[in-house]
C-alpha positions in Angstrom: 33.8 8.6 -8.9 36.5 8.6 -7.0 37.8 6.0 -4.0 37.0 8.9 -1.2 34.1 9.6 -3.0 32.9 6.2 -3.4 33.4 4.9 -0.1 31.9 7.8 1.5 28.6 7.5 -0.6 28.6 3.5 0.2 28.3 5.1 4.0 26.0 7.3 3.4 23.9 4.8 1.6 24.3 2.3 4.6 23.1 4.9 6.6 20.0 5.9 4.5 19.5 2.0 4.7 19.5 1.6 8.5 17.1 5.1 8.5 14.7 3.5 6.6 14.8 0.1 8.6 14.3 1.5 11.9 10.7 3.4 11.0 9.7 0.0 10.0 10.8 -0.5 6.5 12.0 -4.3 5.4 14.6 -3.3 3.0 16.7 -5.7 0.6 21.2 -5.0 0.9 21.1 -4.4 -2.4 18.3 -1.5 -2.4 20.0 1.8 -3.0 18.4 5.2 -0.6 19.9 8.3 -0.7 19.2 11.2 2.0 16.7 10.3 5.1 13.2 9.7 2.9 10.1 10.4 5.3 8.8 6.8 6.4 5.6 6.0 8.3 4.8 2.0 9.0 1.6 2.0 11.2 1.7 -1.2 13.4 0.4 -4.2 11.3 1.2 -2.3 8.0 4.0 -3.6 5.9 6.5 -1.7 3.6 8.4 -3.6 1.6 12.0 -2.4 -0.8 12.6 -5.6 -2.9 16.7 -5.8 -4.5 17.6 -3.0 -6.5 14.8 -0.9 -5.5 15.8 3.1 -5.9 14.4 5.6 -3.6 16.3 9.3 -3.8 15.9 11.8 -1.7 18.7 13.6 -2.7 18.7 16.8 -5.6 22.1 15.7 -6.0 20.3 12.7 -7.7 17.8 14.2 -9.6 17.8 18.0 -10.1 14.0 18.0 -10.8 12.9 16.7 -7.2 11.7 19.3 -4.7 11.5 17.6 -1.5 12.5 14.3 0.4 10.9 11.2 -0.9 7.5 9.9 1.5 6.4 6.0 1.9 3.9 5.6 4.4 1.9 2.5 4.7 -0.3 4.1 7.4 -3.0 1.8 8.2 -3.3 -1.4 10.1 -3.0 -4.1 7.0 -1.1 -1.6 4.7 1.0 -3.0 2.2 3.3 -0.7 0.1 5.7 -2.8 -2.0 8.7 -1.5 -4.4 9.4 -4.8 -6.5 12.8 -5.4 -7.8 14.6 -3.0 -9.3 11.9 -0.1 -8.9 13.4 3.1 -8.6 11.1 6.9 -7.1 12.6 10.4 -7.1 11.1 12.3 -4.3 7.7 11.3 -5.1 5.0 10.8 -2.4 3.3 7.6 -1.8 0.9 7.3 0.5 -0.9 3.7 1.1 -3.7 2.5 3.4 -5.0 -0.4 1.3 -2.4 -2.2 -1.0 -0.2 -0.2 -3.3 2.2 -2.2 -5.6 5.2 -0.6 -7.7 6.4 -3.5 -10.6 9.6 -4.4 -11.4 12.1 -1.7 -13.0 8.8 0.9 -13.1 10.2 4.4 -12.2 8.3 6.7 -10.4 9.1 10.5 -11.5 10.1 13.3 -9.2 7.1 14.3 -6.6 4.7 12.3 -8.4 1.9 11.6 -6.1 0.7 7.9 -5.9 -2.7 7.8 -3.1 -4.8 4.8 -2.7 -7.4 6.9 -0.6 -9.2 10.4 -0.7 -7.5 11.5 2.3 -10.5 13.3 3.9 -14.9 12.7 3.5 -17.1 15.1 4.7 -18.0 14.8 8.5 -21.6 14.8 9.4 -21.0 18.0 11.3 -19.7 21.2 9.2 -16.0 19.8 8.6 -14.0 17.2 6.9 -12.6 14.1 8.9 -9.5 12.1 7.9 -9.1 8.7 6.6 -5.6 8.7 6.0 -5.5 5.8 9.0 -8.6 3.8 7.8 -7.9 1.0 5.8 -11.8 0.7 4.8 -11.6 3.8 2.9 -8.9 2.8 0.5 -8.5 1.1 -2.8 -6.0 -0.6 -4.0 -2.9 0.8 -6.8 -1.8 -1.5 -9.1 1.7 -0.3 -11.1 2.8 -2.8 -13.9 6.4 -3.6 -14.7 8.6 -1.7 -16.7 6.5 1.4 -16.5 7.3 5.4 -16.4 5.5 7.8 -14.2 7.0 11.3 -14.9 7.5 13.9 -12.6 4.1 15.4 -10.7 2.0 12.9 -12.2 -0.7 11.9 -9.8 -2.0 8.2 -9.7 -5.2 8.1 -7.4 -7.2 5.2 -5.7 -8.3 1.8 -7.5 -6.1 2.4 -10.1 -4.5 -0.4 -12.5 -1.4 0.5 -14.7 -0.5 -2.3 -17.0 3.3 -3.7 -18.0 5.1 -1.5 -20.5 2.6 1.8 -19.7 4.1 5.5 -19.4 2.5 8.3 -17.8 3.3 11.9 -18.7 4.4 14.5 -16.7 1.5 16.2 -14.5 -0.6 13.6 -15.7 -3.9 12.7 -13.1 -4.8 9.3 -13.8 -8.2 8.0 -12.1 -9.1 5.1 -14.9 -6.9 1.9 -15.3 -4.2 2.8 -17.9 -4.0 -0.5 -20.8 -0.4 -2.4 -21.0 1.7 -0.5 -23.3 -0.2 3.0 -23.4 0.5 6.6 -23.0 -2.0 8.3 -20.6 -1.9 12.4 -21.0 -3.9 14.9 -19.3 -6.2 16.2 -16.9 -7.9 13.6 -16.5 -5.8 11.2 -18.4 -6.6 10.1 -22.0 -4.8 6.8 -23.1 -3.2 6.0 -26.6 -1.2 2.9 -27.8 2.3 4.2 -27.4 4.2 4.3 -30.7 6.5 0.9 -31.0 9.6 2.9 -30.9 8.3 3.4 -27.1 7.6 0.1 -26.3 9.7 -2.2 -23.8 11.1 -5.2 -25.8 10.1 -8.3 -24.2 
């Protein structure tokens, strides 16, 4: 990259920064945000971006992304938290309970990571949200070092273990082992071969 080029990205990334902190986000210096990613902190909800954390919004970044990246922690108590070094492509994560990303995990391009069903039947013909309703929600759990490809979709009260990779257009709804490959609609989980596993 060249000097132009460099320093205007370093702008641009200072501004994608200060975006992100003003709808609420506590972000780290060293956290890297490219384009305006949608971000929703509900009053007494927390989102945290921990050093080195990745979040593009940008097709420039990754050709495979569709649309701007979402974090919304979007009920009172919410925590969303990218650990260090965590990196999402235009993926959409939506938390009312407690959704945790571990360290260096990367979450694919418009993967869709929900703690909560969104809507429950109303007790009059209809459905009523609970996208605000912390009560409703389970919480996410994403181990270190994992891969979540592209349009995977991780869904309440799940646990990913350390090491684990989930394939693309996966829909996980069980706790995926340390180390495994989950596949599938819904997800079946097989030891990963060792040529495919993080060294420690």
């Amino acid at each position: 990259m060249n000097p132009v080029k460099k320093t205007i990205f370093r702008i641009l990334a200072s501004l994608s920064r200060a975006w992100c902190r003003i709808h609420g986000a506590q972000i780290a210096p060293t956290a890297l945000i490219t384009g305006f990613p949608h971000i929703k902190v509900r009053r007494g909800a927390t989102l945290i971006l921990e050093e080195g954390t990745t979040v593009h919004s940008l097709r420039g970044m990754n050709p495979v992304l569709t649309t701007r990246a979402t974090l919304a922690a979007n009920a009172d108590g919410a925590e969303l938290i990218l650990k260090k070094g965590a990196g999402i492509s235009g993926a959409c994560i939506v938390c009312t309970s407690r959704i945790v990303i571990g360290e260096n995990s990367i979450i694919g391009a418009d993967a869709l990571i929900l703690d909560n069903d969104a809507h429950l039947p109303d007790t009059r013909p209809g459905w009523i949200s609970t996208l605000t309703q912390k009560k409703h929600g389970r919480p996410i759990t994403i181990g270190a070092n994992c891969f979540i490809g592209a349009r995977a979709i991780i869904l309440k009260g799940v646990t990913i273990g350390d090491g684990a990779v989930i394939a693309a257009g996966t829909v996980v709804t069980r706790d995926v082992p340390p180390a495994h490959l989950a596949c599938g609609n819904p997800a079946q989980c097989t030891p990963l071969p060792e040529r495919m596993r993080q060294s420690s």
